[in-house]
N, C-alpha and C positions, 0 to 999 in steps of 0.2 A: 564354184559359180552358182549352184542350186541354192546353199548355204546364202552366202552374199544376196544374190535376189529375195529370198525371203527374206530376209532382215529388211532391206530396202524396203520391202512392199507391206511389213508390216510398219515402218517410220511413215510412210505417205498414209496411211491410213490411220493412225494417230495424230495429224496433223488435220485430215479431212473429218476428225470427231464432229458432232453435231457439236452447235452453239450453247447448248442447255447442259451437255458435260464439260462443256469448253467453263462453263459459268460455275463451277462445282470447284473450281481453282483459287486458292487464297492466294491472294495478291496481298506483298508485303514490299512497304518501303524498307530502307535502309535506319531509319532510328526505330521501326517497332521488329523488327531483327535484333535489333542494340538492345533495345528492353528487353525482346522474349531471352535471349541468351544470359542476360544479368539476373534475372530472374531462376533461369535455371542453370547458374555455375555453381557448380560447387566449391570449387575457391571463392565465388563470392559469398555464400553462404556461411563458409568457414570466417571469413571476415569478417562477415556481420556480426555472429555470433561472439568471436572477439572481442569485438566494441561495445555488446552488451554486459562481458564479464569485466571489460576494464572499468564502467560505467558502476558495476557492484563493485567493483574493487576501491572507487573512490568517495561510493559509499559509507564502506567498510570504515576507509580511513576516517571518512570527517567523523563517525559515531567515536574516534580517540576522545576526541573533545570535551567526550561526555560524562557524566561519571555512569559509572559501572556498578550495578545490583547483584550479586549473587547470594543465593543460599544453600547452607549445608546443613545435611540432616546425618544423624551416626545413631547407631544403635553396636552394644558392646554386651554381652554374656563374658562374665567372668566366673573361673573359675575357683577363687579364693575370695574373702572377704581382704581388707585392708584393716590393719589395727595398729594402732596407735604405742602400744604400749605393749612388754613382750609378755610371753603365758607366767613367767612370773611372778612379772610387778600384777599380771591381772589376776594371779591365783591371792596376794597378798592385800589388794584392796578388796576382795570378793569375802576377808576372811576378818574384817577392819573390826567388826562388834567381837570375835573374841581375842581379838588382839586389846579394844580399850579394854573391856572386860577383866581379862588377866590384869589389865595395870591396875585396876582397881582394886581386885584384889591384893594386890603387890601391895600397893599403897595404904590398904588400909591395916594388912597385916603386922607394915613396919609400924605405923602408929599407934597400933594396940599395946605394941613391945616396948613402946618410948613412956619409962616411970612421968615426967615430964609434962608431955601428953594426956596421960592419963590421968594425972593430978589436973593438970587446966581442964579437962572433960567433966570432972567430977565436982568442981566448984561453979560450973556454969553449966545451965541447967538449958540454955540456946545449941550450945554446942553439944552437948551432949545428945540432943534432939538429932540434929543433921547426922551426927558419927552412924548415930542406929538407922538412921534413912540410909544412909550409906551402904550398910550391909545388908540393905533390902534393893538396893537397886539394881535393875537386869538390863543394861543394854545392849545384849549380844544378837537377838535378833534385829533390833532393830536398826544397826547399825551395819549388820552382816546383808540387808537386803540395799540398805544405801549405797554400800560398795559394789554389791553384786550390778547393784542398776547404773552407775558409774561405770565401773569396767566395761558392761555392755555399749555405755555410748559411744567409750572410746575405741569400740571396734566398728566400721563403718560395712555394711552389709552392700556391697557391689555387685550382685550377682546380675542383675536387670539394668542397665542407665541406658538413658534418653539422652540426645544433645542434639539442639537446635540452634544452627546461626548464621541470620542474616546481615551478611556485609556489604557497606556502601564504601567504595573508592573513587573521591576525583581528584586525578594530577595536577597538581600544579602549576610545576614548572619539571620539562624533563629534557631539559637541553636541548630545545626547538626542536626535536624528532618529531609530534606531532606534525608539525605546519610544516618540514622538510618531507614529510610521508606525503602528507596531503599534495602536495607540490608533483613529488614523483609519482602519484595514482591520476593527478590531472593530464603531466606528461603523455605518463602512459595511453589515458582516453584518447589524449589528440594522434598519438601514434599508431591504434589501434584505426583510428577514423582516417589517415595519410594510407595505409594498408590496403585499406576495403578500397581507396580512389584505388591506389597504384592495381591493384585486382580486375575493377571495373575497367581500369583503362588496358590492362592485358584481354580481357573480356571480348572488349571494343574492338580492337584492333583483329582479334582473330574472326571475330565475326565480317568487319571490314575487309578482309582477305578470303574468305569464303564468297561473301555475296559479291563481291569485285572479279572474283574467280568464275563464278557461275553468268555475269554480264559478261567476262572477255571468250567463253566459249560458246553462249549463245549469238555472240557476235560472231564467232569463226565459222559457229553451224552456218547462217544464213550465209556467209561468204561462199564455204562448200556448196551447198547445195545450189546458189548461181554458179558457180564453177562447172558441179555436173550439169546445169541447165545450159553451157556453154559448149560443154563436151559432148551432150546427146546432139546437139544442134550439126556440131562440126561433125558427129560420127555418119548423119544422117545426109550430109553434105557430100561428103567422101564417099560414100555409097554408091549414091545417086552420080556423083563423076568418075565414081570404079564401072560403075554398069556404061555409061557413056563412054568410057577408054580413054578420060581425062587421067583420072586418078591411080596408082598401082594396088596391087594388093597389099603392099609396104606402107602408103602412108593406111591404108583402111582399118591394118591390123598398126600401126602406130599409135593412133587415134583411140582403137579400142583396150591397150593395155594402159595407156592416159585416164580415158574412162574410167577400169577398172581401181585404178590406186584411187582416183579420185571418189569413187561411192564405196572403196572402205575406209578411206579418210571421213567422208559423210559420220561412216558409222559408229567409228571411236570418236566422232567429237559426240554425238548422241549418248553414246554409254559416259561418254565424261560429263558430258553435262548432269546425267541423273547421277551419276555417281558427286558430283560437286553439292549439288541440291540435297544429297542423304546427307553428305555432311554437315552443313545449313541449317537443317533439321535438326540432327543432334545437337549442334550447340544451341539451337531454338530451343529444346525439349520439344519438337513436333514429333511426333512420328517416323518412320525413314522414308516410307510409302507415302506419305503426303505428297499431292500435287499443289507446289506454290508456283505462285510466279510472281519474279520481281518487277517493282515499277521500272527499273532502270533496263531490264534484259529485253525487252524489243525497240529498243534505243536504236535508229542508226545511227546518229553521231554519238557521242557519249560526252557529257559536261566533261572539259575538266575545267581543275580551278584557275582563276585568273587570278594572276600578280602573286606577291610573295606574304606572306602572313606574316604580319607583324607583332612583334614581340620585343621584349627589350630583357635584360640581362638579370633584372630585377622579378622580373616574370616567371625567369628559370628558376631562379633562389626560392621564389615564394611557390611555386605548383608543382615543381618536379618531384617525386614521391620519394626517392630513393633521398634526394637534397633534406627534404624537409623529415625524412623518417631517421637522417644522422642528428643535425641539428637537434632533433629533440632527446636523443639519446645522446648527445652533449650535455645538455639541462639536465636529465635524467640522473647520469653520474653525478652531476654536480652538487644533487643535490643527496644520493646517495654515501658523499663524503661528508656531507654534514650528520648524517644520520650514523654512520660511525664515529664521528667525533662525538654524537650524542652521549655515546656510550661508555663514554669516560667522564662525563659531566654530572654534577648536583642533580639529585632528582629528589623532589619535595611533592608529595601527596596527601589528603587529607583523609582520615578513614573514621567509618562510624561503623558500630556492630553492635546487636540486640541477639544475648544470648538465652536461649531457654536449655533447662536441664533440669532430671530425672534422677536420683537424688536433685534437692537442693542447699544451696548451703550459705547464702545469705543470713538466714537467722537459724544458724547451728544445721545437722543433717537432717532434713526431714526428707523419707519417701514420696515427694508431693514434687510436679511441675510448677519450677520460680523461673524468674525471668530478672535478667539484668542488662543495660546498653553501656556502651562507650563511646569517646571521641576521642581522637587523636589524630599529628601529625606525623608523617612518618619523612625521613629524610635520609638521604644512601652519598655518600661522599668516596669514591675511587679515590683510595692514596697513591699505593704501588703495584705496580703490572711488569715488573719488569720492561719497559717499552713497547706492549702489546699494544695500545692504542695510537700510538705513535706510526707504528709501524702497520697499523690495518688504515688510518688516513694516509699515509702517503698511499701505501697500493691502492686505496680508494681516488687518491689525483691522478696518480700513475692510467687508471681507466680512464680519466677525465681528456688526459692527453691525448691519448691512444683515439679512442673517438673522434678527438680534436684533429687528429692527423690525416685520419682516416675520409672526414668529411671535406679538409682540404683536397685531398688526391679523387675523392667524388668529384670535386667542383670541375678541377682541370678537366675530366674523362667526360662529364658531360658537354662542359663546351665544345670539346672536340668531337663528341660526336653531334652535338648540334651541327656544328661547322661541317662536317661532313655530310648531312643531310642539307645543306646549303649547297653544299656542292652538289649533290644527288639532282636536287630538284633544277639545277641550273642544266646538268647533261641530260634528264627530263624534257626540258624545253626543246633543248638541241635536236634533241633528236626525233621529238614531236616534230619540232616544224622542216627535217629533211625528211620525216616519214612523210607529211605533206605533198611534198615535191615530189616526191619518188614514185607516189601514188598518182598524180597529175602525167606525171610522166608515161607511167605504167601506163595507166586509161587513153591518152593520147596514142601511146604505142599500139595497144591493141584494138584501137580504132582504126589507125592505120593499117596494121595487120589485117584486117577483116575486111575492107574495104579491097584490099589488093589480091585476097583471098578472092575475093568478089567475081574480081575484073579480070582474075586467072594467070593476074605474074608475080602472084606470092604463092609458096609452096606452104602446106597446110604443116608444116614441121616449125615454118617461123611463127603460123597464128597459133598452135599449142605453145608456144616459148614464149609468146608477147601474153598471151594467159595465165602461163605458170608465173610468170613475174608480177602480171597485176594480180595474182592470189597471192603472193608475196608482200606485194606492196601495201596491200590491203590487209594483209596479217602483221606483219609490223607495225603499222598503221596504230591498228587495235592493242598492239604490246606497251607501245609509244604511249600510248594513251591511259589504259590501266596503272603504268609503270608512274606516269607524275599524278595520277589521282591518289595512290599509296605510297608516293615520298610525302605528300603532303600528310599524308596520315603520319606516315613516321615521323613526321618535322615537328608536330603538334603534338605528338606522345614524347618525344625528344623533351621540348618544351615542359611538359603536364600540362598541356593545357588541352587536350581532345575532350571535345562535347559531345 
């Protein structure tokens, strides 16, 4: 009991705060709740971020379109030279002046010995000239350094090469892969963007069951606390006709263990309520100690919505997130099969390249940086694959169906549970408007009751009974009420269509 009183007496004294701390309290509707929480999801966040990388993604694709610049640089240390011709043939051209040389002599020896010869030498006085020039000439050097320098070109000196080359490719035609890529990176975008809704509208709604949660307990607090402002009344009642010898000590301690459940009910709705509002909080990003207050939480009556929100079947197809995240992943595959079929198709590209190189060898090998370009077409034609391509499109339709199936068996699941939240929101109504009556009733009832309490021919046992009902009535009431304000919510997340 000491316990209980203080808690009590510390809630009345929280309630009695001056006005200047009372004003120290953020007051939040229901859409800047929706925004602070969107703002601090991090599922929403994750989906943001998605929709910026499918956004690069389709980027990426459309630069296919383009042609493409690369360069390549090599640098090579070898360890042998390259030679043309083997040690040899390079020892035998290295040795070519005394090879003519020898023949020279050969030659002129056999014609010295030829009578013949010798007679035509000795009657012509021209020839005779050239014969003795003959036996004076040396071309062993010099024909021995031509060879030497010969042999040497034809060994190519590799120790150090440079290579430089810059290539340009644009495709031509590559079996519509290109514009099928592009297709499914757009896909992609819009799927990534259906995500981030379907996120925000998970978002939404749990934010909506938070802040709907923290109205329907601030509602129950103020009920409790006239309850206990009902039950101190009657305790003090009973009292006063115990002391008179109206009343026993039966109903006085009746009254006072009524009391008592009734201001610890007070105080669990108290810790629910702050405990409702920490969570609020968090999905806010506030603080957990934040003191807010909602616009709608000292409502006594609470809106709800009037009539049925309309929508039409076409509504569901085009905003429901899960609807529209198949459908595009239908497109998606579809166009995924083409991109495999690509791959068995003509692919024709055009290519240009400016080579630099270290030797060069344009005009013979010289150790100098030359440079030379090209053009060309290049063209790739698939013969035979053994039925590999064949068989990677169909499994590529084979997904196409699958998706296809899958987005049917979506469509029935949500009508049905549209229709099932049709339904919801109809025993909503229902039962708002006998909570109505029952509260009317209730109130009537414990007018009567108190009135007869009054005049001394009702026992104070029926006026707690006709109380406990209309704090019933009265919390129903409030269930009735939260209950078709969150089918509505559901009906419209049902839909895609919550704002």
């Amino acid at each position: 009991m000491v316990k209980l009183g203080k808690l009590i007496a510390i809630a009345v004294a929280l309630a009695q705060l001056p006005v200047s701390m009372a004003s120290a309290q953020t007051r939040l509707t229901l859409e800047e709740c929706r925004t602070m929480a969107l703002e601090n999801s991090g599922q929403s966040r994750i989906a943001r971020e998605k929709l910026n990388a499918a956004q690069y993604d389709r980027n990426a694709a459309f630069s296919n379109y383009l042609p493409k610049l690369s360069a390549t640089g090599l640098y090579l240390h070898n360890s042998k030279d390259i030679s043309l011709i083997t040690p040899e043939q390079q020892a035998s051209i290295s040795g070519l002046g005394d090879l003519v040389q020898n023949g020279i002599g050969t030659v002129a020896q056999s014609l010295m010995t030829d009578p013949q010869f010798i007679q035509l030498v000795m009657t012509d006085p021209t020839l005779k000239y050239l014969v003795g020039k003959m036996g004076a000439v040396d071309v062993r050097e010099a024909l021995n350094t031509i060879g030497t320098d010969l042999a040497d070109n034809l060994s190519v000196d590799l120790d150090n090469v440079y290579v430089g080359l810059v290539s340009l490719e644009q495709p031509l035609y590559v079996g519509g892969k290109i514009r099928a890529y592009n297709k499914v990176t757009a896909y992609a975008q819009d799927l990534a963007q259906v995500q981030l809704e379907g996120e925000d509208q998970k978002v939404m709604v749990a934010v909506d069951e938070a802040y709907w949660q923290i109205v329907s307990v601030a509602a129950k607090l103020r009920l409790t606390e006239k309850y206990v402002e009902l039950l101190q009344q009657m305790d003090n009642n009973v009292q006063i006709m115990q002391k008179e010898g109206v009343a026993t000590q039966s109903d006085a301690l009746s009254v006072r263990v009524k009391l008592n459940e009734a201001q610890m009910s007070q105080v669990k709705a108290m810790n629910g309520l702050a405990l409702s509002k920490m969570l609020l909080c968090q999905l806010c990003g506030l603080p957990l100690d934040s003191e807010i207050v909602l616009a709608d939480e000292g409502e006594d009556a609470l809106v709800v919505p009037e009539g049925r929100f309309q929508y039409s079947e076409q509504d569901i197809l085009e905003n429901r997130p899960e609807l529209r995240s198949l459908d595009l992943a239908v497109k998606m595959y579809d166009e995924k099969s083409r991109i495999v079929r690509a791959d068995f198709l003509p692919t024709v590209a055009l290519m240009g390249n400016v080579l630099v190189s270290n030797p060069s060898f344009s005009k013979g090998i010289k150790y100098e940086f030359g440079s030379m370009w090209n053009v060309g077409v290049v063209a790739k034609l698939p013969l035979f694959h053994f039925g590999e391509g064949l068989n990677k499109y169909r499994r590529a339709k084979s997904d196409v169906l699958i998706t296809q199936f899958q987005l049917d068996d979506a469509r029935e699941k949500v009508s049905l549970q549209v229709n099932q939240f049709e339904k919801k929101i109809s025993e909503c109504d229902s039962r708002l408007e006998m909570a109505h009556r029952n509260m009317e009733s209730a109130e009537e009832n414990m007018r009567v009751a108190d009135i007869g309490f009054r005049e001394g021919v009702v026992e104070p046992s029926v006026v707690m009974a006709a109380q406990t009902a209309w704090l019933k009535a009265n919390s129903e009431e409030i269930d009735a009420a939260i209950e078709r304000i969150m089918a509505d919510v559901y009906l419209r997340q049902a839909v895609g269509m919550l704002k």
